[in-house]
Structure formats: C-alpha cells, structure tokens
C-alpha positions in Angstrom: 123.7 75.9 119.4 123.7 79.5 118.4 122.1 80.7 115.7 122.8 84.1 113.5 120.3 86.9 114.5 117.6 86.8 111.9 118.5 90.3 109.2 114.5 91.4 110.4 116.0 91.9 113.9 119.2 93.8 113.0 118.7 96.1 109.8 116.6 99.5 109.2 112.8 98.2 109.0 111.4 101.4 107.3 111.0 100.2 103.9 108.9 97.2 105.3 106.8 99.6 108.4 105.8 101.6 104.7 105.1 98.2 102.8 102.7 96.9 105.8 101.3 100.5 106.5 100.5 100.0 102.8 98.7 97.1 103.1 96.7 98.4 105.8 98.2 97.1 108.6 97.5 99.2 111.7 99.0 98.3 114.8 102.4 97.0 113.6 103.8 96.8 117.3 100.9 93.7 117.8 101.5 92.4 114.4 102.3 88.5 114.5 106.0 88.9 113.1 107.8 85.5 112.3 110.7 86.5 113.8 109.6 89.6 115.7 111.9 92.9 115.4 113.0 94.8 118.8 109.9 96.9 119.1 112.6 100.6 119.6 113.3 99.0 115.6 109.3 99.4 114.7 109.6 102.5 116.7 112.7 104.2 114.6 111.5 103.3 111.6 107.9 104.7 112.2 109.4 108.3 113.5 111.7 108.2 110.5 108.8 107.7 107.8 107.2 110.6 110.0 109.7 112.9 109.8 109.6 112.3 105.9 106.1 112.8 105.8 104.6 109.4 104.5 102.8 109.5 107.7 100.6 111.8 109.2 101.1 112.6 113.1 98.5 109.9 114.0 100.1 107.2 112.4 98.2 106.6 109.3 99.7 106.8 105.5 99.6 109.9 103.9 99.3 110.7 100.3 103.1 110.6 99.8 103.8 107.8 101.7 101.4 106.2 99.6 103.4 107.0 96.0 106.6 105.9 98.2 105.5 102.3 98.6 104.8 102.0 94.9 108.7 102.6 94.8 110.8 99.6 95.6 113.6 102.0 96.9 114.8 103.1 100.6 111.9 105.2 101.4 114.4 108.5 101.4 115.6 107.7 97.8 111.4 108.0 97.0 111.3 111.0 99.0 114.2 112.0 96.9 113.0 111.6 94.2 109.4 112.1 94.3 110.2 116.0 95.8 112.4 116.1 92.9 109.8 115.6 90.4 106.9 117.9 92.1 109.1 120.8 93.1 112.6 120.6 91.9 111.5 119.5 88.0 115.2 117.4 88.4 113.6 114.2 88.4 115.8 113.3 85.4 119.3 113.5 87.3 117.6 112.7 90.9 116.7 109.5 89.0 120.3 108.8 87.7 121.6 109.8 91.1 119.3 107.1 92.7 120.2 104.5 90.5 123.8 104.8 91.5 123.0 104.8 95.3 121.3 101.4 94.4 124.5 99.5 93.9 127.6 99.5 95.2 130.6 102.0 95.0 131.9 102.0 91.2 134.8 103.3 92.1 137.5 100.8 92.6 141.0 101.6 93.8 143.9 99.1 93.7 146.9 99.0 96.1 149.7 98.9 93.6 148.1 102.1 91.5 146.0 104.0 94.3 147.5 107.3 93.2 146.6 106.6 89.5 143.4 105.4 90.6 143.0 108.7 93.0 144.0 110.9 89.8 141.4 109.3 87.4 138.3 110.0 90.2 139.5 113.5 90.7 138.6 113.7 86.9 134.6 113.2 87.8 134.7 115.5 91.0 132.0 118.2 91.4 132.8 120.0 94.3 130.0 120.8 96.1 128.7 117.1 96.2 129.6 113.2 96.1 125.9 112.6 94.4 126.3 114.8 91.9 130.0 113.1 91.1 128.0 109.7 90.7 125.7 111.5 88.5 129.0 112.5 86.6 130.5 109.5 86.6 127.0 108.0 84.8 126.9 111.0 82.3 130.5 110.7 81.3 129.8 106.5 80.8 126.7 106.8 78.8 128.4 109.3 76.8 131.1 106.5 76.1 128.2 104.1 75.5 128.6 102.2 78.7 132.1 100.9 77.7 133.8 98.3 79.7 137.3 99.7 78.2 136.9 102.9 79.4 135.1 102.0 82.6 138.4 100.6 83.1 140.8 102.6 81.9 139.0 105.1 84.5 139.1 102.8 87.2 135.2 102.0 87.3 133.6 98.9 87.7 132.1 98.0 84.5 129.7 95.6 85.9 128.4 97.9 88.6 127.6 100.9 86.0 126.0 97.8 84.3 123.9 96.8 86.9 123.2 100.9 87.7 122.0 101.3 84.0 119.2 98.4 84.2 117.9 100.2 87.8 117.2 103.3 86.0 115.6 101.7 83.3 113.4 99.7 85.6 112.6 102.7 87.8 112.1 104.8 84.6 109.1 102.4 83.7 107.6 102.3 87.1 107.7 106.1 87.0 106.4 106.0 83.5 103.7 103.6 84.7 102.4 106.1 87.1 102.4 109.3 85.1 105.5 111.0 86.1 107.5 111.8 83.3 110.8 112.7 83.8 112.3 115.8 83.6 115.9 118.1 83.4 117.0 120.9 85.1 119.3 121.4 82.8 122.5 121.9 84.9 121.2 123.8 87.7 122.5 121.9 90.4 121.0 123.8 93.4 117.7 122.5 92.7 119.2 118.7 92.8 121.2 119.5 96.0 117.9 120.4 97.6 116.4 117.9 96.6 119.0 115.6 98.1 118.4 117.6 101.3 115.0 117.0 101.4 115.3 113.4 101.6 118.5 113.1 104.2 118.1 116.8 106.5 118.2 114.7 109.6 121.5 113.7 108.1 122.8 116.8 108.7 126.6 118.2 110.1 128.0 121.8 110.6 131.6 122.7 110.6 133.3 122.6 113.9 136.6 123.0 113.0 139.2 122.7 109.7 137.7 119.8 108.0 135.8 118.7 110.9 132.1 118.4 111.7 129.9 117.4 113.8 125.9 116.1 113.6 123.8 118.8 114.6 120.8 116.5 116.3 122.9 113.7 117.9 126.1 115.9 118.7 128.4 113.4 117.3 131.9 114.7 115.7 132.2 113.3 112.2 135.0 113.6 109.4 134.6 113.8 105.4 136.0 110.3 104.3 139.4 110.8 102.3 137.2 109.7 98.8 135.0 112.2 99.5 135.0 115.3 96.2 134.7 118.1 99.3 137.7 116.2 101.0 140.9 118.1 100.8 139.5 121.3 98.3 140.6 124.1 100.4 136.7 125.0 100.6 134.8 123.4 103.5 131.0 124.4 103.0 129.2 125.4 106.4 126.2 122.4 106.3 126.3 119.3 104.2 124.2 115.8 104.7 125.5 112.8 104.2 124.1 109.4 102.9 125.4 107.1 105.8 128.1 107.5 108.4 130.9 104.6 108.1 132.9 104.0 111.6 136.3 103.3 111.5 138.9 104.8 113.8 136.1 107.7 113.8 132.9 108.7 112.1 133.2 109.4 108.6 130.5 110.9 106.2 129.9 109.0 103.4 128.5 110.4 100.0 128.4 114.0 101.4 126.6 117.0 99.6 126.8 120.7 100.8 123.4 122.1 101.6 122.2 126.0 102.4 121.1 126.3 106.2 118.2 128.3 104.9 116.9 124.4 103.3 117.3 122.4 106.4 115.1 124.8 108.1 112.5 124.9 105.3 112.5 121.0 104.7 113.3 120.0 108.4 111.4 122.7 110.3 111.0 119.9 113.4 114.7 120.1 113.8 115.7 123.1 112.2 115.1 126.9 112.6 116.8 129.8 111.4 117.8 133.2 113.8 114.8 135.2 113.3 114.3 139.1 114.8 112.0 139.2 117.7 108.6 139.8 115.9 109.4 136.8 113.4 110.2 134.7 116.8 106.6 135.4 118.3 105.3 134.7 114.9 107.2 131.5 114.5 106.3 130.2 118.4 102.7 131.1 117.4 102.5 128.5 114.5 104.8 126.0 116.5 101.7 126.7 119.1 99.1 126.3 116.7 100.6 123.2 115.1 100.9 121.5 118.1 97.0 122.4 119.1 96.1 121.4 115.4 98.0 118.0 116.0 96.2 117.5 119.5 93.1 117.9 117.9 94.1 114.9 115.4 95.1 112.9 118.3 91.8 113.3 119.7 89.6 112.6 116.8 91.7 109.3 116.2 91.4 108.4 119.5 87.3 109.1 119.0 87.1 107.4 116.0 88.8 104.2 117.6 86.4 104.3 120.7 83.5 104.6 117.8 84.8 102.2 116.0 85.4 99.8 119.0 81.8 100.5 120.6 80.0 99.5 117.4 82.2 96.2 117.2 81.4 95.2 120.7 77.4 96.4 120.2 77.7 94.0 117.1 79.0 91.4 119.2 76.5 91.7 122.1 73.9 91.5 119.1 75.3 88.5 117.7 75.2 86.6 121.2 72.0 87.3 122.0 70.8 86.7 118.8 72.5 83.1 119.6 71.0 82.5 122.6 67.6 83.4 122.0 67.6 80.7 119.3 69.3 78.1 122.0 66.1 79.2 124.5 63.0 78.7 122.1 61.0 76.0 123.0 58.2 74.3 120.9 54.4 74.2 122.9 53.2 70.9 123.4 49.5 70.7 124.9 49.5 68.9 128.0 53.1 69.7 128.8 53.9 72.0 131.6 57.1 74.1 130.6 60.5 72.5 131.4 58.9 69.1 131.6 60.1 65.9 130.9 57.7 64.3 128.9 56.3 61.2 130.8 55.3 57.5 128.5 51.7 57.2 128.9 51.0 53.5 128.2 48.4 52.5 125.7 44.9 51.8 126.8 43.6 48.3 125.7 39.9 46.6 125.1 39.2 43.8 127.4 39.2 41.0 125.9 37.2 37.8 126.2 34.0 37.9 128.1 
C-alpha cells in the first residue's frame, strides 16, 4: 500500500535546521530523524541559512541566527526583518509587510467580474514593488478600521486581512519581548526595498528582454506574473527579487520588488559583484583572498577543537575502564593462601576419645 511522502521529506527544512542548530544540535546529517529528510534537503537548507548569515562558515549559529530562531517566521522573513530594524530603522512597515506574507493572497478575483476585480487592485499598486502594495493594501484597511464592507467592496478577503492583523500583533509582542521597538521610516521606501533585498538577493532576476527575465545564479528565464504591480507599467526596472517562483506554462515571479544592482552586491557579495576599474579589481581579489585564508583558518581551528574535544573524551574513557578493572582485579590477602588459589576444607581436628 502506498503511503503519502511524509511533508519532513518534501518541503524547505530551514526553519527546522535553525530550530535544532538552536537547540544545540550539531551534526544534523547523523541526527536520528523519525522520518529522515533526503540528506541534499539538510544540505540546502544549511547553505541557505549560510548565505543569510545565521551560520558562520563552520557550521555553528551565529549571533543573528540566534535572534532568528526566537522568530517563528521563515528564516528570510527574520532576516527581513531583523536587518530592517538594525540598519534600515523600517521595522514598522517590514513588520506589516511580513505579516502579509504570512497568509495567503488577499486578493481575490472572480470570473464573472475579473476586470472590476483587476480595476479595484490597480487602486493599491506601488510601482516599484508587490510588498510594498501588501503593505498598502494593510494601511488603506486599518485606515477603514479593518472593515469587512470595504474589504469587499475592494475585492479583499476580509478574513485573510483578519488573520494578517492578529500576526502582526503577535509578532509585535515577541519583538516587544525582546527589546526591539518598532520603528517608521516614514515613507521612504528605498530603505524597505533594501531591506527586502537583504533577505531574498539569491532571489534575484535581470532583464533579458521586454518584460522578460532571467535568474542570474541558476540561468533560468522567468516572467512577472500578470497580478504583478510592475507587470504591464511601461517601466521594466533592471534587477528585482522575487518571493517564490510559481510554474505554470513558464516560470513566473511571484511578489516581485525592484532592487539597485549596487545592493545585491553589497548584501550578496558571494554571488554578486559590481564592474570595478583595475586597481579596485586587485583590491577586491585581495579581500576575496584573505577571506578565504581567514575562513581556512576557521576550518582548521574547528577541526582542532573537535580532535581536542574527541582526545579528552576517549582519555576519559580509557580512565573510566581502567578505573573498572582495577576494582574487578583486587583481591583480599588471606595468610596461608598462595595467590589465585582455591581455598582447600581443612577438616577439624578431634580429641581421642575413650582411653
């Protein structure tokens, strides 16, 4: 009888590689899984929470990672919006955006009035990005007092805005909890777009053609969906990320927001460089040298401190055992018993008796 493949062994494992990293869990790929995961799975997630930065090039959780877990987001929605608290100071509408990527699409669109339906979402489009629409689309709903009459009358789903509404006010306690107060940029959306670059640069497309792009580290051609606010504008921006890719008759972008080239090489510096003159080249291939000596050197002193740790465990060990068998050897003295012997029953001596 077959059975369905267990979600563990068929959906992105990175939130759970951060949770056990968290709970100090080392070796994940030896760690005794119910149903265990393909081990490339283990593999993907652990270069993806890498390339984000919770952990450090030997494996172990960095300080960021750390804060991450405390989130109970995908880890690039905490990247999001943890880099959008400590150097954007956007954490206010990073934190609305979030919220909105927790649930599903509130946009709904029926067949017998898709081009009324199509008309009342061009009313919440921003043009340079579909986050910053959602963060609209929340703004323009508070601002109605969260209205199920006007969610609508705009062809929203009341329930999901709903449902969006009590995620931001859960995550606005846990940020509360840990000290991280949140805070506007008030209206300057370049620092929210970078923000939204920092988490998803390895998301990344450039423009190939009229409308058409293609992913710049897996070569793959990709299209901006029809909902899309950058679809059909006139204006096609040069780079944008995108939140997932949604395959159809081809790969579209979903939830796309234009990015500067300048940020993918500033956040994604493994993937990304910019076109430098020939002294900034040889200064650039000098740090790219000394990073990777710098990261050799960690290797090393990880693989050190495991032999060290893993010599003292097995001198421990020895210890213990011949602690153990000393005990089992010790014998008691016994006068008149040579060493090893059985002792022998001696009979006791009697008086004669009679005459």
């Amino acid at each position: 009888m077959e059975c369905a493949v267990p979600e563990i062994q068929r959906t992105n494992l990175s939130n759970v590689v951060l949770l056990l990293k968290s709970l100090g869990i080392q070796n994940l790929l030896e760690f005794d899984f119910m149903d265990p995961p393909p081990q490339d799975n283990i593999m993907n997630s652990l270069y993806q929470l890498w390339i984000l930065g919770a952990l450090s090039n030997t494996g172990d959780l960095t300080s960021l990672g750390r804060r991450m877990a405390d989130f109970p987001l995908d880890p690039p929605l905490s990247k999001m919006l943890l880099f959008a608290h400590d150097h954007g100071g956007c954490s206010s509408e990073v934190l609305t955006i979030v919220s909105m990527l927790s649930v599903p699409s509130v946009f709904f669109r029926p067949k017998d009035r898709a081009e009324e339906s199509d008309a009342a979402r061009e009313k919440f489009f921003v043009p340079e990005s579909d986050h910053l629409t959602l963060l609209n689309v929340y703004m323009r709903a508070k601002q109605y007092g969260f209205d199920a009459q006007w969610c609508t009358k705009h062809f929203l789903h009341a329930k999901g805005i709903r449902k969006a509404r009590e995620v931001h006010a859960q995550l606005l306690d846990l940020m509360r909890q840990h000290k991280l107060n949140p805070r506007s940029c008030g209206g300057s959306w370049d620092v929210v777009r970078k923000s939204i670059c920092s988490a998803y640069f390895y998301n990344s497309s450039k423009i190939k053609g009229i409308g058409e792009y293609i992913n710049m580290l897996s070569g793959i051609p990709s299209a901006l969906h029809p909902s899309s606010a950058l679809f059909g504008l006139g204006y096609t921006p040069d780079y944008v990320v995108y939140h997932e890719l949604i395959s159809t008759t081809k790969e579209y972008m979903s939830c796309v927001t234009a990015v500067e080239g300048e940020w993918l090489a500033e956040l994604g510096p493994m993937f990304f460089s910019v076109k430098e003159s020939f002294e900034s080249t040889l200064n650039r291939r000098q740090r790219e040298r000394t990073d990777a000596a710098a990261m050799e050197r960690e290797m090393k002193k990880k693989e050190e401190e495991d032999l060290e740790k893993d010599s003292d465990r097995l001198a421990l060990a020895r210890a213990k055992l011949s602690a153990s068998s000393s005990r089992r050897g010790t014998a008691v003295a016994t006068p008149g018993r040579l060493a090893n012997a059985t002792p022998k029953f001696m009979p006791k001596k009697r008086g004669r008796m009679g005459l």
